[in-house]
RODO-2510 file (C-alpha; in nm, 4 decimals, decimal comma):
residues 340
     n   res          X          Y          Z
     1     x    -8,3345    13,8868    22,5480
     2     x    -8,4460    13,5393    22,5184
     3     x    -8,6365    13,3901    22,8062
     4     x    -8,3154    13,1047    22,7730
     5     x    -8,0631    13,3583    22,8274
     6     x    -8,2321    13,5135    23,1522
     7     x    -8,2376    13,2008    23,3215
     8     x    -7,9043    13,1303    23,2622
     9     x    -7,6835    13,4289    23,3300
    10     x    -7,7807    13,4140    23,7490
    11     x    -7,6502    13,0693    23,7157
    12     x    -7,3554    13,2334    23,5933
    13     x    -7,2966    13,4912    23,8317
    14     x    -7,4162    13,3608    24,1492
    15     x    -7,3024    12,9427    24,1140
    16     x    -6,9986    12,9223    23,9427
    17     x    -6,7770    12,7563    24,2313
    18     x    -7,1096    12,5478    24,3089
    19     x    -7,1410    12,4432    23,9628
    20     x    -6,7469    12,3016    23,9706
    21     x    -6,8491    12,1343    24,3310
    22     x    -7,1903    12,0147    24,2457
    23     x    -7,1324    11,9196    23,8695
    24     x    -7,3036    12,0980    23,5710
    25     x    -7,5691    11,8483    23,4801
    26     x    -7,7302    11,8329    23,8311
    27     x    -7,6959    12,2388    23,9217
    28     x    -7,8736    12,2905    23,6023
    29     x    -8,1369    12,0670    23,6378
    30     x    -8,2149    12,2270    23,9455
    31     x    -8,2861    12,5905    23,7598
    32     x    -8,4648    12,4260    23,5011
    33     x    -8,2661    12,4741    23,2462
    34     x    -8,1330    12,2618    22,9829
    35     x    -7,7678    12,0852    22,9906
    36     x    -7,5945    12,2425    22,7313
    37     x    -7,2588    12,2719    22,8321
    38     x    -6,9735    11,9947    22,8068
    39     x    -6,8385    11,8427    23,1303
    40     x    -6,5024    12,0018    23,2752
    41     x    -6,2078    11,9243    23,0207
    42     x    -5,9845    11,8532    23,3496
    43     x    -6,2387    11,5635    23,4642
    44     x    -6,2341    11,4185    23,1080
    45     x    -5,8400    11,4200    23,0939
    46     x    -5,8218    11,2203    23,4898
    47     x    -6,0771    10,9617    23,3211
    48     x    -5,8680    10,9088    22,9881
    49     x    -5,6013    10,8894    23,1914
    50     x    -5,7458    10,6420    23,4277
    51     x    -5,8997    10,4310    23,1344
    52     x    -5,5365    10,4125    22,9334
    53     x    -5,3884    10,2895    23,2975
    54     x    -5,6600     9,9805    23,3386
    55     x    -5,6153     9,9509    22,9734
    56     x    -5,2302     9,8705    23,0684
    57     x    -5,2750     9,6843    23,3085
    58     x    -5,4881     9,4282    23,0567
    59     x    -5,1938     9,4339    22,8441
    60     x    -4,9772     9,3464    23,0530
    61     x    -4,9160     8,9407    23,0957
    62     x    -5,0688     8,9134    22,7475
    63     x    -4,7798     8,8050    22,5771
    64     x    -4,6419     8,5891    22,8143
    65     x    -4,4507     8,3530    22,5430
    66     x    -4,3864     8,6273    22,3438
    67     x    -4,6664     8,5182    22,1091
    68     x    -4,7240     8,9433    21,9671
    69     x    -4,9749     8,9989    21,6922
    70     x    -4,7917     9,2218    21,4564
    71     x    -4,4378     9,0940    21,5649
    72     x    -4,3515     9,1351    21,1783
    73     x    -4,4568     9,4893    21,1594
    74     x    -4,1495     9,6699    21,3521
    75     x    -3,9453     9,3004    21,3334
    76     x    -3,8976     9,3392    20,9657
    77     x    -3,9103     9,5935    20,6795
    78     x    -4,2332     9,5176    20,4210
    79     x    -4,0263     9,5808    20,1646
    80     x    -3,7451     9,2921    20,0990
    81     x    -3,6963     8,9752    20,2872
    82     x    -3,6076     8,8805    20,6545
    83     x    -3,2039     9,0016    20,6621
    84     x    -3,1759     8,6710    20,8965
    85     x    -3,2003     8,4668    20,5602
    86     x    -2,8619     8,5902    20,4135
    87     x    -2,6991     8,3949    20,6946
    88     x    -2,8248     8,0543    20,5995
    89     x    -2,6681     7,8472    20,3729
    90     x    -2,9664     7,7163    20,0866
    91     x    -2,7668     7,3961    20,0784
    92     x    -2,8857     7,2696    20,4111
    93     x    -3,2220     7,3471    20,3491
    94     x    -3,2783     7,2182    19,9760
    95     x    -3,5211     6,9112    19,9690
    96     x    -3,4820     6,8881    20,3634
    97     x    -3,7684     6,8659    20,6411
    98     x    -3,8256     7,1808    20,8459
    99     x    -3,9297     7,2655    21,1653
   100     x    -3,9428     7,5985    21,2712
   101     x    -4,0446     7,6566    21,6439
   102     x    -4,2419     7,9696    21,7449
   103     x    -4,3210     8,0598    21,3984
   104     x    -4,5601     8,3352    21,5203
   105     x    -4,7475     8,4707    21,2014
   106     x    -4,5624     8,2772    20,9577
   107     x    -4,3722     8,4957    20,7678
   108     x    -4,0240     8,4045    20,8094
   109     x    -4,1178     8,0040    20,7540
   110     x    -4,3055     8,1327    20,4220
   111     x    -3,9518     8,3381    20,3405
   112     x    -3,7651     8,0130    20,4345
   113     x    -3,9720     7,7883    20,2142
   114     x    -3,9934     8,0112    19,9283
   115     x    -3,6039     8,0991    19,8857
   116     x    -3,4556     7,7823    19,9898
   117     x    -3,7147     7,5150    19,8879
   118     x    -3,7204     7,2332    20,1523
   119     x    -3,9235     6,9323    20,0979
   120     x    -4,1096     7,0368    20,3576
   121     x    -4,1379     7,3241    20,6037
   122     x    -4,3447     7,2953    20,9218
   123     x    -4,4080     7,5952    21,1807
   124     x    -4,5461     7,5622    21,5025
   125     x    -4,7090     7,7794    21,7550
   126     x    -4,8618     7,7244    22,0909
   127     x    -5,0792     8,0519    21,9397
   128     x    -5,4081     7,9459    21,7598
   129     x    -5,4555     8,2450    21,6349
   130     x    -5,1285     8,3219    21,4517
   131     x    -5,1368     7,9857    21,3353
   132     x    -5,4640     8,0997    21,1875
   133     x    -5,3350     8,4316    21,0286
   134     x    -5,0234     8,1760    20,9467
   135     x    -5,2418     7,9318    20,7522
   136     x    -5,4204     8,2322    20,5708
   137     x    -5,0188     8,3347    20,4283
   138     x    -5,0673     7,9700    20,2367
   139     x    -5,3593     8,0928    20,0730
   140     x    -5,2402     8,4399    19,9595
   141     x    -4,9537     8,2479    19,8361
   142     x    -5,1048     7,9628    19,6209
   143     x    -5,3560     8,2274    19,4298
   144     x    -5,0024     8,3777    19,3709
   145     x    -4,8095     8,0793    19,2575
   146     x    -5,1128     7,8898    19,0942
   147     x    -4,9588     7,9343    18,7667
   148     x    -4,6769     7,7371    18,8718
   149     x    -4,9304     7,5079    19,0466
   150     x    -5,0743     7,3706    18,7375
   151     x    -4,8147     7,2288    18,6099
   152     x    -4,6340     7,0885    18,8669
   153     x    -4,6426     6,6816    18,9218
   154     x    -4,5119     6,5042    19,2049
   155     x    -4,4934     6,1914    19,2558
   156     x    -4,6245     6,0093    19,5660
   157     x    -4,6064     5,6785    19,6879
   158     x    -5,0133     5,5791    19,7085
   159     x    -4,9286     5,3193    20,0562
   160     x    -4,7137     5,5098    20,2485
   161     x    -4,7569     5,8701    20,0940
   162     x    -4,3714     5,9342    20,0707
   163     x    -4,2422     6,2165    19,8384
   164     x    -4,0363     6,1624    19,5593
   165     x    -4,0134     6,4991    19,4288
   166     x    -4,0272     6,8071    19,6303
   167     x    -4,3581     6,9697    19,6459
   168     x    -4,3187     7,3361    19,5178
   169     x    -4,3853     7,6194    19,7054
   170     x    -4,6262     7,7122    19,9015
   171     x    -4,7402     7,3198    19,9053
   172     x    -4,4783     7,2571    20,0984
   173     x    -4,5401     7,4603    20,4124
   174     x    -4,7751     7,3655    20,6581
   175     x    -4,8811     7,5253    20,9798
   176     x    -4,9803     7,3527    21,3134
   177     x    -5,0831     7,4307    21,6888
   178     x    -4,8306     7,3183    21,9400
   179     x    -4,6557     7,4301    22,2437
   180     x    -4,2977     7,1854    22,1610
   181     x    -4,1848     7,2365    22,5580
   182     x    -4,4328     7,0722    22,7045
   183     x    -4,3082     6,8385    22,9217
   184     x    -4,2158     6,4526    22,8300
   185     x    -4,2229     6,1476    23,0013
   186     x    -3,8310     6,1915    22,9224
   187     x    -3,6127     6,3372    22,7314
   188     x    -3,6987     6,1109    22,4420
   189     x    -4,0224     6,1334    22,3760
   190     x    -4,2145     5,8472    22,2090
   191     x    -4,4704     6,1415    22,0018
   192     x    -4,2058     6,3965    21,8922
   193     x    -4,0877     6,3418    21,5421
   194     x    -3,7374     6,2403    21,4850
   195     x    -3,6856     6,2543    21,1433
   196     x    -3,6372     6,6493    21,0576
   197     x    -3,3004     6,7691    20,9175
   198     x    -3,3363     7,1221    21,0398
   199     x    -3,4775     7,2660    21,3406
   200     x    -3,5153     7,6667    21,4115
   201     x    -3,5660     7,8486    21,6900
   202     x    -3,5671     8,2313    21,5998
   203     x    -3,6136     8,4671    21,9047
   204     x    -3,8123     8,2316    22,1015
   205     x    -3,5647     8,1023    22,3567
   206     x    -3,6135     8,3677    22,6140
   207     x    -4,0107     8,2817    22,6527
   208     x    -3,9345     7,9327    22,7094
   209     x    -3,6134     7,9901    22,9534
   210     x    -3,8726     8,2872    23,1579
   211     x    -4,1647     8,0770    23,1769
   212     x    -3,9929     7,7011    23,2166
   213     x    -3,6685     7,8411    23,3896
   214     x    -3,2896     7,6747    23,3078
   215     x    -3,4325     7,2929    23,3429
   216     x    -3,7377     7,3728    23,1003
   217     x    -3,4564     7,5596    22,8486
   218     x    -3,2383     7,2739    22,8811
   219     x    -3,5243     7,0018    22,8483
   220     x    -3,6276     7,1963    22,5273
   221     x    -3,2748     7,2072    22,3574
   222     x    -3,2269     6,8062    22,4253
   223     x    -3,5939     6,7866    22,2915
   224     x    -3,4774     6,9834    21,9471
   225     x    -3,1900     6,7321    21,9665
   226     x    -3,3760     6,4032    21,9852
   227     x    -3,6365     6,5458    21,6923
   228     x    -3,3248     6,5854    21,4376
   229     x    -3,1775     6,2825    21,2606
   230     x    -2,7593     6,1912    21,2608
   231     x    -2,6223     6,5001    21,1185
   232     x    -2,9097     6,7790    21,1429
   233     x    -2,8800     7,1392    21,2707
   234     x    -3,0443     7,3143    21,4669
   235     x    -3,0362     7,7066    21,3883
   236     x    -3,1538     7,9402    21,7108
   237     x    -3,1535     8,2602    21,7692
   238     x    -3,1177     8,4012    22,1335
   239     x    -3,2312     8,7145    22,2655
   240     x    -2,9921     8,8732    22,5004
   241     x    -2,9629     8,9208    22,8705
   242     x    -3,1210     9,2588    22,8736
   243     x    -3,4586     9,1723    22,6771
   244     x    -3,5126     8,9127    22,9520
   245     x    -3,5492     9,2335    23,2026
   246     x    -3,7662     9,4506    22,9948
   247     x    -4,0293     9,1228    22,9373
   248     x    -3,9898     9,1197    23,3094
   249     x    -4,1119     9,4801    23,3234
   250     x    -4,3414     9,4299    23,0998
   251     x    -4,5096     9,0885    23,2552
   252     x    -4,5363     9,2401    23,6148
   253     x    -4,8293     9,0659    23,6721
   254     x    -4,7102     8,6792    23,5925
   255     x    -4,5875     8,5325    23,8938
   256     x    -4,3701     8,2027    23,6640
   257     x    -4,1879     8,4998    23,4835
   258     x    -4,1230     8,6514    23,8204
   259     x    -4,0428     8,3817    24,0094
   260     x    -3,8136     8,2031    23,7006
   261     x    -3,6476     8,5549    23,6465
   262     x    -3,5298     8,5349    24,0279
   263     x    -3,3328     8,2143    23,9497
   264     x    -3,2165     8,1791    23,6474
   265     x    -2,8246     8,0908    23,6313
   266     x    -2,7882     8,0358    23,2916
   267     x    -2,7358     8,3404    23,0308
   268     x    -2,7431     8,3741    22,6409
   269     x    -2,4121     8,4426    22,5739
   270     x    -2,3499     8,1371    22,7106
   271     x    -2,6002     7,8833    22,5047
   272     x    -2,3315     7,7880    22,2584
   273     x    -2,1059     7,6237    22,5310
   274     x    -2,4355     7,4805    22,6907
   275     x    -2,5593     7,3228    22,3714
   276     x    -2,2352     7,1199    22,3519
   277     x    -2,2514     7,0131    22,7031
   278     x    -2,3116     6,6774    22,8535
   279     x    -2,6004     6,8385    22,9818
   280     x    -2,7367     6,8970    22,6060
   281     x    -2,5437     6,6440    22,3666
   282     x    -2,4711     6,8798    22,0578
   283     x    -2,1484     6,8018    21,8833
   284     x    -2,0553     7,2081    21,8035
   285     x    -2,1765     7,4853    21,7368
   286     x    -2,1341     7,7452    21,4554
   287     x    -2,1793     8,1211    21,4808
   288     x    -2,3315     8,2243    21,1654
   289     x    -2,3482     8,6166    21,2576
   290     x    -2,5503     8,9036    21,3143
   291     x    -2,7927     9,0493    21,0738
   292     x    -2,6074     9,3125    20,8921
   293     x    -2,9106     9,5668    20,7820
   294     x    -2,9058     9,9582    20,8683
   295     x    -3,2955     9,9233    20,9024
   296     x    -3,3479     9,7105    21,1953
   297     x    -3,3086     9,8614    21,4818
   298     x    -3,0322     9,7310    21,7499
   299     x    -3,2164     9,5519    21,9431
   300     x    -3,3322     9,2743    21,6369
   301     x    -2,9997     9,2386    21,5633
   302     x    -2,8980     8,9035    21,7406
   303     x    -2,6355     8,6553    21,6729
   304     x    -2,7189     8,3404    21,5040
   305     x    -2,5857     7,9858    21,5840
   306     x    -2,6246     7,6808    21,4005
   307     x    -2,5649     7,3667    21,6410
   308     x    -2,4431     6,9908    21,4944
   309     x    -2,5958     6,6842    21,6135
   310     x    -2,3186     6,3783    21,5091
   311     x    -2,3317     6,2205    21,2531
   312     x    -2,2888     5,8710    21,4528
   313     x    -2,5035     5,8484    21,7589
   314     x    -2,2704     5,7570    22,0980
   315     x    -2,4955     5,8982    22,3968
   316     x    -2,7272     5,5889    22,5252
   317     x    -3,0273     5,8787    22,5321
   318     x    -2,9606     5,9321    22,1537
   319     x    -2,9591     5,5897    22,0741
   320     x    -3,2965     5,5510    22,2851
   321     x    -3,3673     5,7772    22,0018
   322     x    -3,2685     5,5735    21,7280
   323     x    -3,5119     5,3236    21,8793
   324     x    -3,7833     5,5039    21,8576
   325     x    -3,6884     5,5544    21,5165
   326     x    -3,6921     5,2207    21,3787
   327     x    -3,9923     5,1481    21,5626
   328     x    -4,2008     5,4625    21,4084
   329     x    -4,2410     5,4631    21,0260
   330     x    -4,0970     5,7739    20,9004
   331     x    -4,3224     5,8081    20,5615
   332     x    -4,3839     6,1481    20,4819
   333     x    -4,7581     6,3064    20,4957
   334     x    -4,7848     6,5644    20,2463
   335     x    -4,9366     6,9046    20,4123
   336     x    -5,3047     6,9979    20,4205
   337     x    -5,4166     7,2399    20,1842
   338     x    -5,5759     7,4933    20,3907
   339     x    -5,8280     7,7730    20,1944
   340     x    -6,0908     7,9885    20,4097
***
């Protein structure tokens, strides 16, 4: 027998319940042999374990606006476009300005600019990093559309940079970085933009009612008000009662979810009654529906309301707006070109 193999086998026989207690590296070491065995499977399984529990425990609070890289990737098939678009009307949007809040990645603004062609479609994020991977989506999209590019003319007022024509897609989308519920000096804020005819809030009403609570939900919805002109819309989407309590679950460690989660009076279901209330200012509200597709699973399919701001502007705080208004030029800047 090899010299090896005679060293090891009274190991064998006389240690094995002091090679468990003592550990296999050290025992052997000790009879001067070589480590060539792998450590205990059971001790490997307790540290996976242990590692996949602190890795947990990172996650969670990560996405404590709901801000989830990949969002698109179980929100929405690759194959077709966002269901939610079959429940807008491409009137409203034609040759209007845009804004959609909490865009994340981008992909339902793209979807929104490319099928309905608005004169201009900004998305916002309080994410720079999905703005980023947003911007990027631009790109992809003029290399795509750069036929179409070529030819296009548009005509643009050299002093004051207005639009006459639309700009075609994707020149017409732009991303930016902002977190829209951060708090004004009041409810009409001198910085917001008042001029947009549409406003959207898909799926993002939860984050701001969990980490701002009922005044910081109700401060955001007279914000979206006082940013549309007489006669806009604003198009949200809220996520229902029970999504609050899994976020809740799943941000144990942020104290403003739990603390916000512990009073807040307000529910979903109730939002279109709130959004005409003197508390808000909207003049109704329309339910559009629920997306109808066989794909998405339940919990993605949420109702849809479109609210009306009047058309004539009676509350003092809206004509505080119309101030503003007149006192702010509202020429149109053309979006940036972004390439990498």
């Amino acid at each position: 027998l090899s010299p090896h193999i005679i060293q090891i086998i009274p190991i064998i026989h006389e240690g094995r319940k002091q090679m468990m207690n003592e550990g296999w590296k050290e025992l052997l070491m000790s009879k001067g042999t070589v480590n060539t065995f792998p450590a205990p499977t059971e001790n490997v399984e307790k540290r996976g374990k242990k590692r996949v529990r602190e890795e947990g425990k990172e996650e969670r609070g990560k996405y404590t606006h709901g801000e989830y890289d990949g969002y698109y990737n179980y929100r929405v098939s690759q194959q077709g476009d966002d269901p939610r678009l079959g429940l807008l009307e491409k009137s409203w949007f034609t040759g209007a300005k845009v804004k959609d809040i909490g865009c994340n990645s981008g992909k339902l603004t793209m979807a929104l600019a490319r099928c309905f062609q608005p004169r201009y479609m900004l998305g916002v994020d309080l994410n720079a990093t999905l703005i980023k991977d947003a911007r990027s989506r631009i790109d992809r999209a003029a290399k795509e559309y750069a036929h179409i590019l070529k030819t296009t003319r548009t005509r643009i007022d050299k002093d004051t940079s207005e639009i006459f024509d639309p700009l075609p897609y994707p020149l017409n989308v732009s991303f930016e970085v902002e977190d829209f519920t951060a708090s004004p000096a009041s409810d009409v804020d001198i910085s917001l933009d008042h001029s947009f005819d549409i406003i959207c809030a898909f799926s993002v009403t939860k984050w701001i009612h969990l980490c701002h609570g009922d005044e910081g939900l109700l401060r955001f919805f007279r914000r979206v008000l006082n940013s549309l002109k007489p006669g806009g819309r604003f198009i949200v989407e809220p996520q229902d009662w029970r999504s609050y309590k899994r976020a809740r679950t799943k941000n144990r460690q942020s104290a403003t979810i739990a603390h916000h989660i512990a009073t807040i009076q307000l529910r979903p279901k109730d939002f279109p009654t709130i959004l005409t209330s003197s508390d808000v200012g909207f003049d109704s509200v329309q339910f559009l529906g629920r997306p109808d597709d066989d794909n998405l699973p339940a919990g993605f399919r949420r109702p849809i309301y479109c609210a009306h701001k009047k058309n004539k502007e009676k509350s003092t705080v809206v004509e505080s707006s119309r101030i503003v208004q007149s006192a702010i030029p509202l020429s149109y800047s053309p979006p940036p070109i972004h390439h990498k």
